[in-house]
C-alpha atoms as one frame of an Amber mdcrd trajectory, in Angstrom:
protein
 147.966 -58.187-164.211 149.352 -55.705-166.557 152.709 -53.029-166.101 152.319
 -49.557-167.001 155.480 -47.194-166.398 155.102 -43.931-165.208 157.439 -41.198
-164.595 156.736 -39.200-161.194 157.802 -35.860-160.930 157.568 -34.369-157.317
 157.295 -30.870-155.606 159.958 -30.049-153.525 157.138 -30.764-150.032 156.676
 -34.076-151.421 159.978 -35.317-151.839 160.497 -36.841-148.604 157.335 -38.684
-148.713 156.987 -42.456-148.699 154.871 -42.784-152.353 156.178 -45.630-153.133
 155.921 -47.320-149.696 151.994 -46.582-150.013 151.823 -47.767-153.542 152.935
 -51.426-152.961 151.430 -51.389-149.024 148.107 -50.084-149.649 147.305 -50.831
-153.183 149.386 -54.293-153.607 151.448 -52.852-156.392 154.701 -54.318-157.322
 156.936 -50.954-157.792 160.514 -51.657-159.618 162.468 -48.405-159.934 164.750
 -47.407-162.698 165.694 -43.667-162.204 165.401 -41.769-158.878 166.526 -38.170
-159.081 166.288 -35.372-156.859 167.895 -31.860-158.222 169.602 -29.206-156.420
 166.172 -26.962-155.998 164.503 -30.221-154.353 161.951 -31.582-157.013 162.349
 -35.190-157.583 161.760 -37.414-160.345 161.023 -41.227-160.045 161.032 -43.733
-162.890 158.815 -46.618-162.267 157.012 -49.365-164.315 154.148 -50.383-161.926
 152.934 -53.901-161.850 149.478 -55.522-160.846 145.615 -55.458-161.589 144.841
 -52.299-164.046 141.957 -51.039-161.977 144.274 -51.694-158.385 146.928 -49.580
-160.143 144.449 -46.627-161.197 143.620 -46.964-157.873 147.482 -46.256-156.686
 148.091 -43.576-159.759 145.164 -41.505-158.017 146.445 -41.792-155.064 150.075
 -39.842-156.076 148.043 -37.655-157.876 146.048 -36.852-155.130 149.431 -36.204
-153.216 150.610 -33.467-155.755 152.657 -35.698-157.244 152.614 -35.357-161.296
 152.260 -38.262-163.298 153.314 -38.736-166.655 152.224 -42.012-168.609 153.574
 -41.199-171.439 156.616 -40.632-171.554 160.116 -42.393-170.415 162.930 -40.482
-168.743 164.964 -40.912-172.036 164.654 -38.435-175.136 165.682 -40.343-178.647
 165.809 -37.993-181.658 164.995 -39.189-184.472 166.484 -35.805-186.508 169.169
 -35.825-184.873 170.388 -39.435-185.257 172.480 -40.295-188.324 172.077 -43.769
-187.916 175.792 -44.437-187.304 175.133 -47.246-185.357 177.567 -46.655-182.420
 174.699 -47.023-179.346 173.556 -50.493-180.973 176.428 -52.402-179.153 176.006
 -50.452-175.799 171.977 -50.761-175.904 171.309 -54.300-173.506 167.572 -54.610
-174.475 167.651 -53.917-177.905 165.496 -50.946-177.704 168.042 -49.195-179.980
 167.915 -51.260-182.877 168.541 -51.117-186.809 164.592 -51.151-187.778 165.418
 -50.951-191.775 168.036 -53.372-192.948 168.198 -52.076-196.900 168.840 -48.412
-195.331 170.730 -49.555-192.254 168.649 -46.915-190.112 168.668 -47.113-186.513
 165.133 -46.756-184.607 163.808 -46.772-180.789 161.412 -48.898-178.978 160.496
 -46.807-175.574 158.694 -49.820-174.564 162.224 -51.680-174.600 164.214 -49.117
-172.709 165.163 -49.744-168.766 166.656 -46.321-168.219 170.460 -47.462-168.819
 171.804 -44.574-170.365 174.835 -46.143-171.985 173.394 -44.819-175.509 173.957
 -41.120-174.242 177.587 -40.944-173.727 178.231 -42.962-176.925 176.052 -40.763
-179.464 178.370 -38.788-181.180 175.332 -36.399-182.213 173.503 -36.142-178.918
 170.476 -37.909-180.376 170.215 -39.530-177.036 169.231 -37.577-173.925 168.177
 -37.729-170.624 164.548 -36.232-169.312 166.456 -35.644-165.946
């Protein structure tokens, strides 16, 4: 069993469509959402890690897109830049996983662990500097 999360970004026909209903019914996926959005010209965007054996969920990740569904592995729906973060420290406290963390004590500079983040967004209305942003 491994978890891969994957950000979905759907075409205004495929918005309505029950994805994730197929992904855990057909392909025995356990789905947990983070984000859902769906913008005022009707494309949507879905968050999800994806849960259950690797070749079951290549299986499922085919599937969506087969359905004209991109699907990003890559990348999380939250934007962290590094150039733009003075290391201030104000979105440590508000960060519940500890993805935003100090990662070099002697400088007291602040780093990010995507693998850590669950889509909270506390650490974008805190940054006074707008290192922190949101995908959608």
């Amino acid at each position: 069993m491994i978890t891969k999360r994957v950000l979905f970004s759907f075409p205004k026909d495929m918005v309505e469509k029950p994805i994730v209903y197929h992904l855990v019914k057909d392909y025995d996926l356990v789905v947990n959402i983070f984000r859902a959005r769906i913008t005022p010209e009707d494309e949507g965007f879905l968050l999800v890690d994806v849960t259950g054996p690797e070749d079951r969920i290549a299986e499922g990740l085919a599937f969506v897109r087969a359905a004209n569904v991109a699907v990003n592995e890559s990348e999380i729906g939250l934007r962290w830049d590094e150039g733009l973060c003075t290391s201030c420290g104000n979105c440590l406290t508000h960060c519940p996983t500890g993805a935003l963390k100090i990662v070099d004590r002697a400088a007291m500079k602040v780093g990010f662990e995507p693998p850590l983040c669950v889509e909270c967004l506390s650490c974008i209305s805190v940054c006074p500097f707008g290192a922190c942003s949101s995908l959608f």
